[in-house]
PQR file with spaces between the fields and no chain letter, atoms N, CA, C, O and H, PARSE charges and radii, in Angstrom:
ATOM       1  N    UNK     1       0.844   -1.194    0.000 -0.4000 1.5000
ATOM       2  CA   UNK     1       0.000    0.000    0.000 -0.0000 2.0000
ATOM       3  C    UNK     1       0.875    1.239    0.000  0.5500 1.7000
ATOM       4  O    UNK     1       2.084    1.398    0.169 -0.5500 1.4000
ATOM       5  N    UNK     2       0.079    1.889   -0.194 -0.4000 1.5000
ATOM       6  CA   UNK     2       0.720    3.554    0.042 -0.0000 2.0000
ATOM       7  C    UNK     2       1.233    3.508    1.146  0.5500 1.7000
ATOM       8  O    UNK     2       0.730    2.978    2.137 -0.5500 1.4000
ATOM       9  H    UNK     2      -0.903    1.760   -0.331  0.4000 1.0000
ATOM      10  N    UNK     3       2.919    4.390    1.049 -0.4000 1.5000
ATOM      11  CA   UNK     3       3.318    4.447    2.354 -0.0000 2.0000
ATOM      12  C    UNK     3       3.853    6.131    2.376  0.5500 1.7000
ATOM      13  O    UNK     3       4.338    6.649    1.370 -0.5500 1.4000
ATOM      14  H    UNK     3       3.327    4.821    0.244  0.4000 1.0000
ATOM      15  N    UNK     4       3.668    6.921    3.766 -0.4000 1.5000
ATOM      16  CA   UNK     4       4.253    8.342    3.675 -0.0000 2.0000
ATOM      17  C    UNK     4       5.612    8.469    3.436  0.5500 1.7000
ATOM      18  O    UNK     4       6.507    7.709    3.807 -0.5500 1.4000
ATOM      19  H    UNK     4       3.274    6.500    4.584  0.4000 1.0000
ATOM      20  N    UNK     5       5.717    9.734    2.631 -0.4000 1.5000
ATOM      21  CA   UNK     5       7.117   10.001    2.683 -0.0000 2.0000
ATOM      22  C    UNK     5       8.265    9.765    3.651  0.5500 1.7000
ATOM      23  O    UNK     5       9.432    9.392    3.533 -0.5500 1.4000
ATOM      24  H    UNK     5       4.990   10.352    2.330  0.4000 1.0000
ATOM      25  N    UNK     6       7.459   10.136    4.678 -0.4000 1.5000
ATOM      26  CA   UNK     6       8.874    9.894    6.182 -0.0000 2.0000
ATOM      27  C    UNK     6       8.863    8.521    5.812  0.5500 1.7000
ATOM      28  O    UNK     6      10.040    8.184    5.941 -0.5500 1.4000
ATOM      29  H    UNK     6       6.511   10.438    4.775  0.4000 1.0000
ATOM      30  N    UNK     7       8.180    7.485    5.407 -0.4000 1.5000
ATOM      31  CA   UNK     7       9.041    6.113    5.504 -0.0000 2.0000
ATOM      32  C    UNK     7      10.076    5.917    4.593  0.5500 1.7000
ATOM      33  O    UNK     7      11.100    5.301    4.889 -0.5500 1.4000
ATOM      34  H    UNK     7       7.224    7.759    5.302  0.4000 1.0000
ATOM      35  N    UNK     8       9.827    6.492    3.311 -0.4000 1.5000
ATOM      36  CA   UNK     8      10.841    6.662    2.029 -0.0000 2.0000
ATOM      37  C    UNK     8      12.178    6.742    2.557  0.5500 1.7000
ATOM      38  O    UNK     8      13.060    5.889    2.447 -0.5500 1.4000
ATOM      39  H    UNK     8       8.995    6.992    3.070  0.4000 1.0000
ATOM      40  N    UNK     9      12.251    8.124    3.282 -0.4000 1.5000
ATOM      41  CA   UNK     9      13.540    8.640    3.449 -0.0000 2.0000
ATOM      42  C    UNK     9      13.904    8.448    4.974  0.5500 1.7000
ATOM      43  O    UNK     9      12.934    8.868    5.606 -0.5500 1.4000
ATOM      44  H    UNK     9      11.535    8.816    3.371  0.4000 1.0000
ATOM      45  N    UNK    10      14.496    8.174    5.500 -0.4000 1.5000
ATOM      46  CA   UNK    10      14.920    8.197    7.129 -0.0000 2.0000
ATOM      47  C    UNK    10      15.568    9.610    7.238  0.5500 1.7000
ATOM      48  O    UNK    10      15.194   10.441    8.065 -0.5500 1.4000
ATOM      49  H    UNK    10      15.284    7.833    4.987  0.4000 1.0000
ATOM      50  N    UNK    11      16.134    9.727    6.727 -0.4000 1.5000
ATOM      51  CA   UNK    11      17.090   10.894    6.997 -0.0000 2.0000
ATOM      52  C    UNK    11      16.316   11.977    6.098  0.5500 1.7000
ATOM      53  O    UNK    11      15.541   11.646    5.201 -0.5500 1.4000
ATOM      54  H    UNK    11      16.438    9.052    6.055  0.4000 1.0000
ATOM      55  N    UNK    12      16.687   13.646    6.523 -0.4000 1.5000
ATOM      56  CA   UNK    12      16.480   14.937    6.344 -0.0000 2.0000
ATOM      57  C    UNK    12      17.597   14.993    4.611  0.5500 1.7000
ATOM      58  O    UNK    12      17.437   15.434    3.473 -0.5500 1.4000
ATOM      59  H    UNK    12      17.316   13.915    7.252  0.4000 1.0000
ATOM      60  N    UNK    13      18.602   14.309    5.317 -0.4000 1.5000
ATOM      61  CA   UNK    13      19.649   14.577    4.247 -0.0000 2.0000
ATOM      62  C    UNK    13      19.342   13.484    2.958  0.5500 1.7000
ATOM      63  O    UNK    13      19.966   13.437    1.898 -0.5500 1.4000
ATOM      64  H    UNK    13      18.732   13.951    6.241  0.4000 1.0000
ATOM      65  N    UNK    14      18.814   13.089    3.147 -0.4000 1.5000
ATOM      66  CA   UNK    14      18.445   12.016    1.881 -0.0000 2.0000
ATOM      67  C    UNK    14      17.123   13.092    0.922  0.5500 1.7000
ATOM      68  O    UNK    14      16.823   12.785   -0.232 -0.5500 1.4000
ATOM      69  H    UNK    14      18.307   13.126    4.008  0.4000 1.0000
ATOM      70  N    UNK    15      16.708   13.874    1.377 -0.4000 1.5000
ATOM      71  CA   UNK    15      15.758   14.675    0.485 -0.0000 2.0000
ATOM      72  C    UNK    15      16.451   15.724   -0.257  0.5500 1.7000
ATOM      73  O    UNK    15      16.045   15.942   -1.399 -0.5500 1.4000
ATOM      74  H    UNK    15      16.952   14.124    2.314  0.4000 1.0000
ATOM      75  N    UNK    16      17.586   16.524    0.270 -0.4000 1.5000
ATOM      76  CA   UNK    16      18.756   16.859    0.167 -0.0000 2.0000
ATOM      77  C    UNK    16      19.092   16.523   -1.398  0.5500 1.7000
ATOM      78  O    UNK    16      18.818   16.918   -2.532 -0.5500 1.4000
ATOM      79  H    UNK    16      17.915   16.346    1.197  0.4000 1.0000
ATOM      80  N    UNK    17      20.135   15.190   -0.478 -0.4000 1.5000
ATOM      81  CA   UNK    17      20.583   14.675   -1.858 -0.0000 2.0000
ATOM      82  C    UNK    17      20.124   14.353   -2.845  0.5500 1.7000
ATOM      83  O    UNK    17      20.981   14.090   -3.688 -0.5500 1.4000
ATOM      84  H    UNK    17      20.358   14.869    0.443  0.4000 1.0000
ATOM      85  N    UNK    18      19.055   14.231   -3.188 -0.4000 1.5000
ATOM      86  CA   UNK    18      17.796   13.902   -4.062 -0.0000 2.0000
ATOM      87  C    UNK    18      17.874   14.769   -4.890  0.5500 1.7000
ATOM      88  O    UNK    18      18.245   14.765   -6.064 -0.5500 1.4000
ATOM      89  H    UNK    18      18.359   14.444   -2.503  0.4000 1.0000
ATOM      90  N    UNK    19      17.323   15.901   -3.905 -0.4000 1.5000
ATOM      91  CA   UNK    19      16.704   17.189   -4.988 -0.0000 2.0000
ATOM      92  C    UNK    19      18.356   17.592   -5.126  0.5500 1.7000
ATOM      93  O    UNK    19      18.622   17.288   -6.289 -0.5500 1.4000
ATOM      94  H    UNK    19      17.022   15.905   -2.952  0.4000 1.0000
ATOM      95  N    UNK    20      19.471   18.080   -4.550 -0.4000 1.5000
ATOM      96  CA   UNK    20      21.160   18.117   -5.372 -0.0000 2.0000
ATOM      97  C    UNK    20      21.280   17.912   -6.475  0.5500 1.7000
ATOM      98  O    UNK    20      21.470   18.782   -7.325 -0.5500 1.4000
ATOM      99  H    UNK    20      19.255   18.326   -3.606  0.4000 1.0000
ATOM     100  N    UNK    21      21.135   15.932   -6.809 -0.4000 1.5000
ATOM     101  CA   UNK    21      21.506   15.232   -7.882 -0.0000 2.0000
ATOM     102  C    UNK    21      20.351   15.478   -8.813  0.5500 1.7000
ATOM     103  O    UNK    21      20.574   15.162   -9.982 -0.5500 1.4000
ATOM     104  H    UNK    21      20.981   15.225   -6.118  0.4000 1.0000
ATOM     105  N    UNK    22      19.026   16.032   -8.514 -0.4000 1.5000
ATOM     106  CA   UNK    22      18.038   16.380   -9.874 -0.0000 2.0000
ATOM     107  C    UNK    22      18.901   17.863  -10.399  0.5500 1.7000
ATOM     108  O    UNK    22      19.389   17.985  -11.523 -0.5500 1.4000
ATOM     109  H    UNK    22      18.845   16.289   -7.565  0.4000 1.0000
ATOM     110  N    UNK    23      18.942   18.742   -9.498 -0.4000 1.5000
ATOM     111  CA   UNK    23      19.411   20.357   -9.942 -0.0000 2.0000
ATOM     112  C    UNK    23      20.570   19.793  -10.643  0.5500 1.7000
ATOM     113  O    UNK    23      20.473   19.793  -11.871 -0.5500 1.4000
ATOM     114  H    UNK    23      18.546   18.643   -8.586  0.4000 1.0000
ATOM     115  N    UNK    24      21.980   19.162   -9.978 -0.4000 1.5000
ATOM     116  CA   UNK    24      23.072   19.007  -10.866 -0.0000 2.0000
ATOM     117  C    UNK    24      22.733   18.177  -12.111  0.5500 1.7000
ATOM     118  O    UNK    24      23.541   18.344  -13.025 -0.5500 1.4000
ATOM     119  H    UNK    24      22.059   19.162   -8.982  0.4000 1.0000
ATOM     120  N    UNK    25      21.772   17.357  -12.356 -0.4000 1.5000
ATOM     121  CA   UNK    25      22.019   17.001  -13.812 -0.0000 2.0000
ATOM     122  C    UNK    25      20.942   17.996  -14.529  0.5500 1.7000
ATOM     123  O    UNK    25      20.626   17.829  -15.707 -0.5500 1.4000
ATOM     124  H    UNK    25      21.115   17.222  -11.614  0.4000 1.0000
ATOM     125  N    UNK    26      20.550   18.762  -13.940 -0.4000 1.5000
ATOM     126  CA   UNK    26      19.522   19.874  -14.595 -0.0000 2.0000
ATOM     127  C    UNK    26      20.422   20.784  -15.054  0.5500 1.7000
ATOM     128  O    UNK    26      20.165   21.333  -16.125 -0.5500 1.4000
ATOM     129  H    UNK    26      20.807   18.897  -12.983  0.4000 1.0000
ATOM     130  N    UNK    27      21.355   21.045  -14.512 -0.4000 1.5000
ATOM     131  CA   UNK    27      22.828   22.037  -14.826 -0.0000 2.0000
ATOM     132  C    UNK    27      23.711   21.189  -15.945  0.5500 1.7000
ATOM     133  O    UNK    27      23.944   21.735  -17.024 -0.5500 1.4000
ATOM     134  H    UNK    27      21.563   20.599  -13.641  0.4000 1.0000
ATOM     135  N    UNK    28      24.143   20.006  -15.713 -0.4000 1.5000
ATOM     136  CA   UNK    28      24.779   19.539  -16.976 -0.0000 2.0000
ATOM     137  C    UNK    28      24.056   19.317  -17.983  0.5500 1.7000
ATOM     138  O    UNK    28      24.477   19.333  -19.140 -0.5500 1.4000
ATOM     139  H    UNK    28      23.954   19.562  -14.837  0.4000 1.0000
ATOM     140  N    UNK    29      23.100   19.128  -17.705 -0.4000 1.5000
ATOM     141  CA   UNK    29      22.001   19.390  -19.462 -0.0000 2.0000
ATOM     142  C    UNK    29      22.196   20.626  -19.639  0.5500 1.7000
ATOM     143  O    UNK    29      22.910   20.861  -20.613 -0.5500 1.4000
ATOM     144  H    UNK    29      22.759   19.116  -16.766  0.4000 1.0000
ATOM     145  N    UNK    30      21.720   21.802  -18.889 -0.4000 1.5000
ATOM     146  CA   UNK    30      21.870   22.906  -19.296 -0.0000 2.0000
ATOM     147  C    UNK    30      23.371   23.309  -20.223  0.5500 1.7000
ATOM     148  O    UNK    30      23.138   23.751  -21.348 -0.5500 1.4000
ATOM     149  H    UNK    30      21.139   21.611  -18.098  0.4000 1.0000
ATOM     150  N    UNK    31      24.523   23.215  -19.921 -0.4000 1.5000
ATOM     151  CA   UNK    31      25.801   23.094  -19.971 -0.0000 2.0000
ATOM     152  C    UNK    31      25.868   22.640  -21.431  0.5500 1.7000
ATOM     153  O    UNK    31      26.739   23.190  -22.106 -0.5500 1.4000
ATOM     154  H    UNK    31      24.712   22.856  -19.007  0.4000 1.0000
ATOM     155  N    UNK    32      24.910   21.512  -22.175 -0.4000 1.5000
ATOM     156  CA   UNK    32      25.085   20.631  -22.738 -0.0000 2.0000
ATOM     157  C    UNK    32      24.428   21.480  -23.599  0.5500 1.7000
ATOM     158  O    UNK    32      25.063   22.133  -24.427 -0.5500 1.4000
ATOM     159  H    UNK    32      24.202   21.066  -21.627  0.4000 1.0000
ATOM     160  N    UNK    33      23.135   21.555  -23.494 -0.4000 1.5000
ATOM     161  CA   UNK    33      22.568   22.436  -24.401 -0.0000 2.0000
ATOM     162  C    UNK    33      22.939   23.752  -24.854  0.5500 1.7000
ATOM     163  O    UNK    33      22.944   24.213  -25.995 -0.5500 1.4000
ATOM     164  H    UNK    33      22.619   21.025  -22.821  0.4000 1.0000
ATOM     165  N    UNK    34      23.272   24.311  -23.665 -0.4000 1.5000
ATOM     166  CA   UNK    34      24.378   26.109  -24.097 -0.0000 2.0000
ATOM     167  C    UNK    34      25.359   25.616  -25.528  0.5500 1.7000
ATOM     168  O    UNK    34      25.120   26.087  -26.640 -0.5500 1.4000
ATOM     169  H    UNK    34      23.269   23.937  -22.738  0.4000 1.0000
ATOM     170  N    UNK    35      26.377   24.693  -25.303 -0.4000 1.5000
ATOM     171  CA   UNK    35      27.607   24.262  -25.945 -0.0000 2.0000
ATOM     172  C    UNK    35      26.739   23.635  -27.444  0.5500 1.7000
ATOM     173  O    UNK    35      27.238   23.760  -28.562 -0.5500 1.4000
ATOM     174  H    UNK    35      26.571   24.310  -24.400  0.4000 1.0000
ATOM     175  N    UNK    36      25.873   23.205  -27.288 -0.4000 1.5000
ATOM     176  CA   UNK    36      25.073   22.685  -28.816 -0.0000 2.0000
ATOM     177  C    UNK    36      24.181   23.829  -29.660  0.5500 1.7000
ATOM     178  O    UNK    36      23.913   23.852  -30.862 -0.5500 1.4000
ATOM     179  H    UNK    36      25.468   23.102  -26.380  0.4000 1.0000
ATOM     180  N    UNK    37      23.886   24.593  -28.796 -0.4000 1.5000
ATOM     181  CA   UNK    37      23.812   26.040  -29.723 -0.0000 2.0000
ATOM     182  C    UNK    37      25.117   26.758  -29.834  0.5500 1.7000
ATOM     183  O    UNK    37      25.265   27.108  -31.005 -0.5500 1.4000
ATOM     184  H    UNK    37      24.103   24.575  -27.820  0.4000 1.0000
ATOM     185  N    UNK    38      25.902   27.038  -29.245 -0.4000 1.5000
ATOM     186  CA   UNK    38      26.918   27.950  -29.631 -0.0000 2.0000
ATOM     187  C    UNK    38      27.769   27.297  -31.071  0.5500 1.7000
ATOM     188  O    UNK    38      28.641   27.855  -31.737 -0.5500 1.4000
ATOM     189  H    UNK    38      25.781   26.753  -28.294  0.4000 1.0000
ATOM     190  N    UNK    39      27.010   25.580  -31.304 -0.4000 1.5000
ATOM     191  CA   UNK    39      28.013   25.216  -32.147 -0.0000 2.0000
ATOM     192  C    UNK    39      27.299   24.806  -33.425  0.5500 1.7000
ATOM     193  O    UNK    39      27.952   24.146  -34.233 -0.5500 1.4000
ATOM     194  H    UNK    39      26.302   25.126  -30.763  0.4000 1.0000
ATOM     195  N    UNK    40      26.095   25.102  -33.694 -0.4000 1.5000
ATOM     196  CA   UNK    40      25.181   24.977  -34.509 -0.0000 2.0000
ATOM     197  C    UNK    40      25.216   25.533  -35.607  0.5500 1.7000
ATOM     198  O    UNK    40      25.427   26.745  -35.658 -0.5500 1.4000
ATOM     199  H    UNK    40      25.565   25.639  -33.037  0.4000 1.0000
ATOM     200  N    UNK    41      25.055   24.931  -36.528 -0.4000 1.5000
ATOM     201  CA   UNK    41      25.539   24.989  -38.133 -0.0000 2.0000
ATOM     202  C    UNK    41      24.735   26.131  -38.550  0.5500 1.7000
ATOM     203  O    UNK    41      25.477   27.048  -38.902 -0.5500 1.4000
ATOM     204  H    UNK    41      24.883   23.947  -36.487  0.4000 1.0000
ATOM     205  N    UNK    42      23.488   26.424  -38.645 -0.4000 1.5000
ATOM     206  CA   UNK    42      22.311   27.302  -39.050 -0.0000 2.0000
ATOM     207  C    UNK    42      22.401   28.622  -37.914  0.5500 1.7000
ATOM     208  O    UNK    42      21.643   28.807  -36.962 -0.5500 1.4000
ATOM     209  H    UNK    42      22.886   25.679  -38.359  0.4000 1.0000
ATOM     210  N    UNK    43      23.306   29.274  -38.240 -0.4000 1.5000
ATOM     211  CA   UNK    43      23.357   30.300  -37.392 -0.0000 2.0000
ATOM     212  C    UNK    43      21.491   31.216  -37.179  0.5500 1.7000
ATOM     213  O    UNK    43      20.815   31.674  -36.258 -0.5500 1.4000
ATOM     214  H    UNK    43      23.922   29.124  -39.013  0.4000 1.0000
ATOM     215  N    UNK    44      21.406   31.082  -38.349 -0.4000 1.5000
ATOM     216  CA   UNK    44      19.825   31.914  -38.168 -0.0000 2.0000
ATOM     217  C    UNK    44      18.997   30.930  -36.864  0.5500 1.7000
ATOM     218  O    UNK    44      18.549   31.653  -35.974 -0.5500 1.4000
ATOM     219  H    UNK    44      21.955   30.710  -39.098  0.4000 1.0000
ATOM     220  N    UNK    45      18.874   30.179  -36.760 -0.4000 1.5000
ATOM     221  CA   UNK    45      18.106   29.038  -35.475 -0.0000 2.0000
ATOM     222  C    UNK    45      18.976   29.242  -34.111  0.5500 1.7000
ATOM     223  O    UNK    45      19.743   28.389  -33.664 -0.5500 1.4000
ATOM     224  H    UNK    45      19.238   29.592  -37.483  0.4000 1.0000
ATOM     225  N    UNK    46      18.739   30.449  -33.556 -0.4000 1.5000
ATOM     226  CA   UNK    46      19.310   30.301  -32.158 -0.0000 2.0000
ATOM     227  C    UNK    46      18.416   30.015  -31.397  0.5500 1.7000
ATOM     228  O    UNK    46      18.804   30.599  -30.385 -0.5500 1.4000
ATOM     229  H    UNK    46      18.116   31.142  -33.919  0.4000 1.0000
ATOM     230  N    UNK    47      17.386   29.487  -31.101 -0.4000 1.5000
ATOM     231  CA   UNK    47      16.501   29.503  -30.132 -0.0000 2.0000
ATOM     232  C    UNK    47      15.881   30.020  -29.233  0.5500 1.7000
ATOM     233  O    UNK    47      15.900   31.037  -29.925 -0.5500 1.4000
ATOM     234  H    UNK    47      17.070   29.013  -31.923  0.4000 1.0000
ATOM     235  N    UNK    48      15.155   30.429  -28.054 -0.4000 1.5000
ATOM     236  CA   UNK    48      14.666   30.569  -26.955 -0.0000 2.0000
ATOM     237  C    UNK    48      14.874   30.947  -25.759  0.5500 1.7000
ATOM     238  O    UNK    48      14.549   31.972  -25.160 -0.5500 1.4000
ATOM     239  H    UNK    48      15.139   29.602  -27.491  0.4000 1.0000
ATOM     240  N    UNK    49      16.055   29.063  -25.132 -0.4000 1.5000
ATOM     241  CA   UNK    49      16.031   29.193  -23.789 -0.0000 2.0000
ATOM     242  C    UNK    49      16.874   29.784  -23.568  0.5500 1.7000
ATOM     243  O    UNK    49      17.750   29.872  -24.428 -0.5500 1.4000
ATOM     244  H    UNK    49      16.319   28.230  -25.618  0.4000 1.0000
ATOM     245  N    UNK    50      17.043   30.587  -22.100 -0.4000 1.5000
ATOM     246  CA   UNK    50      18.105   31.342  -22.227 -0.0000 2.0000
ATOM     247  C    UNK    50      18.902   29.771  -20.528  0.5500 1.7000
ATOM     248  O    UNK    50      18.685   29.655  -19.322 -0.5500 1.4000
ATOM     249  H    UNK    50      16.332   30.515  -21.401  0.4000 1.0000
ATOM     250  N    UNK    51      19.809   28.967  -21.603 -0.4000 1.5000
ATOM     251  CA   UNK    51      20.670   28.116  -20.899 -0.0000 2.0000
ATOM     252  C    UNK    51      21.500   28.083  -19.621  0.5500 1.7000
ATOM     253  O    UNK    51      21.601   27.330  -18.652 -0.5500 1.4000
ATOM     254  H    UNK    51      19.986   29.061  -22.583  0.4000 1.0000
ATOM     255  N    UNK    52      22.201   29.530  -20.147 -0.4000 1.5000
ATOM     256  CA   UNK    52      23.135   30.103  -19.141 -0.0000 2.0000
ATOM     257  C    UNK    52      22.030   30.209  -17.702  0.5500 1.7000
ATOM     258  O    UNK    52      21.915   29.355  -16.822 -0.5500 1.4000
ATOM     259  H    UNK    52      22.119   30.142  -20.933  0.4000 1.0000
ATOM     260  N    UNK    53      21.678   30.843  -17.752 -0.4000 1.5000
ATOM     261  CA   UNK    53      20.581   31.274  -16.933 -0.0000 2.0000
ATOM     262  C    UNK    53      19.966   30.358  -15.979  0.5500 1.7000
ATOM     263  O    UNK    53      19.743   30.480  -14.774 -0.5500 1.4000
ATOM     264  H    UNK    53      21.770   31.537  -18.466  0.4000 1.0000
ATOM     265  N    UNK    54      19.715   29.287  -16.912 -0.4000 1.5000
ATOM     266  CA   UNK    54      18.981   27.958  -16.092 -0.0000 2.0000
ATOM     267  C    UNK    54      20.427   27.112  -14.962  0.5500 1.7000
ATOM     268  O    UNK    54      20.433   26.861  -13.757 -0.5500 1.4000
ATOM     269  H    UNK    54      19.895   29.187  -17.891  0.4000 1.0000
ATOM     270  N    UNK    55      21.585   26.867  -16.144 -0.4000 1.5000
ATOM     271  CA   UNK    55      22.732   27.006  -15.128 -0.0000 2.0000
ATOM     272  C    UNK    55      23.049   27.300  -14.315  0.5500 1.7000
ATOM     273  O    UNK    55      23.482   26.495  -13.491 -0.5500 1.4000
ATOM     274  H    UNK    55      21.581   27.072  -17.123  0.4000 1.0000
ATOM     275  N    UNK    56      23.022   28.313  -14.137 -0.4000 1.5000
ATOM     276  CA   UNK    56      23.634   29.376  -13.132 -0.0000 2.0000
ATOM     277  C    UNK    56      22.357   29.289  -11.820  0.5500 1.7000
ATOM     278  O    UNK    56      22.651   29.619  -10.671 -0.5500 1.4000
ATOM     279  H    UNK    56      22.670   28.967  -14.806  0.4000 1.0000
ATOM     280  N    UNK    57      21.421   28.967  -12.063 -0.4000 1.5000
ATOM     281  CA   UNK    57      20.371   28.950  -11.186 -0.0000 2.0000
ATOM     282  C    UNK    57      20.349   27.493  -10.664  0.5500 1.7000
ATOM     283  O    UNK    57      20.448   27.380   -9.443 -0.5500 1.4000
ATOM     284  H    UNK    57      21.183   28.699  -12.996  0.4000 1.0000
ATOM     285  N    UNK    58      20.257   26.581  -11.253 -0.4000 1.5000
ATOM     286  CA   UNK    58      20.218   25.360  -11.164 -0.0000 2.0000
ATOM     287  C    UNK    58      21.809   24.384  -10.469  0.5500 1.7000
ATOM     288  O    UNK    58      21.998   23.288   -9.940 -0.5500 1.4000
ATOM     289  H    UNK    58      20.176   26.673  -12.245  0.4000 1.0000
ATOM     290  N    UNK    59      22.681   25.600  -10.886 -0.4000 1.5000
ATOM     291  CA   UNK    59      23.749   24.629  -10.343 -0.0000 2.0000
ATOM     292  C    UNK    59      24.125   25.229   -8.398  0.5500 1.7000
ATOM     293  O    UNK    59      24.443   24.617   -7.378 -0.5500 1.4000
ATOM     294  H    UNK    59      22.528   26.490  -11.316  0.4000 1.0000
ATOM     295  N    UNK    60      23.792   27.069   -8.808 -0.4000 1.5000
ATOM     296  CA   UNK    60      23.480   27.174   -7.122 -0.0000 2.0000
ATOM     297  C    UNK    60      22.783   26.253   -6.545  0.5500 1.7000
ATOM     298  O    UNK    60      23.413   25.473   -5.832 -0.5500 1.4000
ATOM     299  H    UNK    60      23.534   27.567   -9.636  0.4000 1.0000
ATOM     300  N    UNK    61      21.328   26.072   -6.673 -0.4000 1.5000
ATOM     301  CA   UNK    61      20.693   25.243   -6.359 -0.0000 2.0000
ATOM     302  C    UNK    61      21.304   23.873   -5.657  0.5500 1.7000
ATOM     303  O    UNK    61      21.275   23.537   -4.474 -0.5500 1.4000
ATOM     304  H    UNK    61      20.816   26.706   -7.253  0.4000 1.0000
ATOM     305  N    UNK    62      21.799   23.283   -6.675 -0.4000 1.5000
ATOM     306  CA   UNK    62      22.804   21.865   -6.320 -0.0000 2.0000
ATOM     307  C    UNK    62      23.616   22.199   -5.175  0.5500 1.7000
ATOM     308  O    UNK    62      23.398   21.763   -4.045 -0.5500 1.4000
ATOM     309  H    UNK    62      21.822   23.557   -7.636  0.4000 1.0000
ATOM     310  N    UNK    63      24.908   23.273   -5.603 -0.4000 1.5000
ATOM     311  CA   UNK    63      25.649   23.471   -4.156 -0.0000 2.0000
ATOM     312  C    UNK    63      25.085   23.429   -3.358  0.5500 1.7000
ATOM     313  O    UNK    63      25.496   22.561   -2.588 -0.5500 1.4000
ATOM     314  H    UNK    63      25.085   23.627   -6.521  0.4000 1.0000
ATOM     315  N    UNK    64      23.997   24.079   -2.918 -0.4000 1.5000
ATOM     316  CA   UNK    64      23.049   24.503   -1.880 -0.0000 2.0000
ATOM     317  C    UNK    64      22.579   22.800   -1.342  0.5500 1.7000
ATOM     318  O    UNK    64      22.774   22.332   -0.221 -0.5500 1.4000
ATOM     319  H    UNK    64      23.663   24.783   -3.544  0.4000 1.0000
ATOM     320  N    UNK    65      22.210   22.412   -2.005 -0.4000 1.5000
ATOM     321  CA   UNK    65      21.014   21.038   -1.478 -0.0000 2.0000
ATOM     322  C    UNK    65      21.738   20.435   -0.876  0.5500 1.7000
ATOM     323  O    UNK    65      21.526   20.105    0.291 -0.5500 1.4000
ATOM     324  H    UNK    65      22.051   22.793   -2.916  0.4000 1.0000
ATOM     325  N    UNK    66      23.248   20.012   -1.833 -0.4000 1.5000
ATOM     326  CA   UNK    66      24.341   18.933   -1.630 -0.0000 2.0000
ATOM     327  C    UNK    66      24.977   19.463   -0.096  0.5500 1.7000
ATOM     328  O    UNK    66      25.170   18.726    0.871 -0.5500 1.4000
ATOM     329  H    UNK    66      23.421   20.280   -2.781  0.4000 1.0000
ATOM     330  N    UNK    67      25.189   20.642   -0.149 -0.4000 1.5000
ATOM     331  CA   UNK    67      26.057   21.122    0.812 -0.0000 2.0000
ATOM     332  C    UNK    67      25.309   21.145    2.150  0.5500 1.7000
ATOM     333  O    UNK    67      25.853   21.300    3.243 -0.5500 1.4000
ATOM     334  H    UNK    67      25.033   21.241   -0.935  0.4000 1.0000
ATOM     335  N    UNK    68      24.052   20.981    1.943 -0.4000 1.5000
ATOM     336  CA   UNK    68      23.064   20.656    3.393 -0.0000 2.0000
ATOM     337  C    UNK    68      22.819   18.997    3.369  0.5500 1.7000
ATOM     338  O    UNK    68      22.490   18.180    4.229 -0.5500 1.4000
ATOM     339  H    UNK    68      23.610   20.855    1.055  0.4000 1.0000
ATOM     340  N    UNK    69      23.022   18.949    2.490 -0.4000 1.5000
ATOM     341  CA   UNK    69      23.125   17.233    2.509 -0.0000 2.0000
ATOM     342  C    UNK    69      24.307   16.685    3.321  0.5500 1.7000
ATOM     343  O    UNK    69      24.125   16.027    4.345 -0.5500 1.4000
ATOM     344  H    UNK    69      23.289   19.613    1.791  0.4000 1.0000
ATOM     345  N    UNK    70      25.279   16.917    2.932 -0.4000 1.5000
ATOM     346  CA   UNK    70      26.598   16.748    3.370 -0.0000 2.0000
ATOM     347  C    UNK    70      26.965   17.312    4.908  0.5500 1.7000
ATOM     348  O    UNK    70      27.685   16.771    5.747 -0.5500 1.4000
ATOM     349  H    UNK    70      25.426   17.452    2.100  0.4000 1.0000
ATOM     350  N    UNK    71      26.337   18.396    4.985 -0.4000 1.5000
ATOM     351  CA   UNK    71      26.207   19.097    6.664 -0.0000 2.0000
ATOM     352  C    UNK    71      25.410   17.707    7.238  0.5500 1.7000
ATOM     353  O    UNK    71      25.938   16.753    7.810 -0.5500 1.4000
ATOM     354  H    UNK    71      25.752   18.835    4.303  0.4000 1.0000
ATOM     355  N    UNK    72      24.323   17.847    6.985 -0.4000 1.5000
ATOM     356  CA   UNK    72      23.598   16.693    7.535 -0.0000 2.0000
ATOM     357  C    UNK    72      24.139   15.375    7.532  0.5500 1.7000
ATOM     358  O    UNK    72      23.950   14.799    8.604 -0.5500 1.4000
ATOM     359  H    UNK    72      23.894   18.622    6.520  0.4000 1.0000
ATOM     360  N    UNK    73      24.581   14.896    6.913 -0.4000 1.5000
ATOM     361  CA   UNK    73      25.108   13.852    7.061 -0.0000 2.0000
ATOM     362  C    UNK    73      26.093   13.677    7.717  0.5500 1.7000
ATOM     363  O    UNK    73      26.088   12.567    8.249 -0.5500 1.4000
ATOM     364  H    UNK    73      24.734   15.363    6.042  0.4000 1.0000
ATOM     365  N    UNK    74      27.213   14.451    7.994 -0.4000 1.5000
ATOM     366  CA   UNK    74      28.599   14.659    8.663 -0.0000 2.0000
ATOM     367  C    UNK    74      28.372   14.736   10.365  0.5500 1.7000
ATOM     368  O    UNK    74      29.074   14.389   11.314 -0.5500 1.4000
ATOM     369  H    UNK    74      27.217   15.352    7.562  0.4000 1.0000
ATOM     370  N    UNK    75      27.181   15.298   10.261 -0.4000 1.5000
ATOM     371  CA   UNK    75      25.943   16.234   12.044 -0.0000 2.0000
ATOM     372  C    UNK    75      25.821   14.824   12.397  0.5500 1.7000
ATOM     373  O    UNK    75      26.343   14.488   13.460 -0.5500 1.4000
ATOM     374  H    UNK    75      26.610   15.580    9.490  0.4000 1.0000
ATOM     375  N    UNK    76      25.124   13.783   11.575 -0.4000 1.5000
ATOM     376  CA   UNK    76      24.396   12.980   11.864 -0.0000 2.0000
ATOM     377  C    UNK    76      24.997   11.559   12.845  0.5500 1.7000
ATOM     378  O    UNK    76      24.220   10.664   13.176 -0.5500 1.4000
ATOM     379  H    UNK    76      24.700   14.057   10.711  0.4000 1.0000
C-alpha cells in the first residue's frame, strides 16, 4: 500500500541529496545544451532558452542542497 514520505527517506539529508543530484544534472544538461547552440551549423536558429541562466540557477541550487546534505550527514 501507500506508504508516507517519512518512511521513504529516514534521513532529512536524503531529500537533500535527491533534490542536489536532480538540480546538478539539470545544470549539466543545461551546460550541454548552451555548448550545442553555440556550435550549430544554421546560425539563423538560435533559439529561446536562455541556458546560461537555467545554469547558473540550477547549479546554485545543487551546491546549496548537496552542501546541506553533506552538513547533515557529517551532524548525523
Amino acid at each position: 500500500m501507500w506508504r508516507a514520505m517519512d518512511d521513504w527517506f529516514a534521513h532529512i539529508w536524503e531529500y537533500h541529496a535527491i533534490a542536489g543530484a536532480f538540480t546538478l544534472a539539470l545544470a549539466l544538461t543545461a551546460v550541454w545544451a548552451e555548448r550545442r547552440r553555440l556550435r550549430r551549423t544554421n546560425l539563423d536558429a538560435v533559439g529561446f532558452m536562455p541556458w546560461t541562466v537555467i545554469y547558473l540557477i540550477s547549479f546554485l541550487a545543487a551546491v546549496v542542497f548537496l552542501g546541506l546534505a553533506a552538513r547533515e550527514w557529517f551532524g548525523a
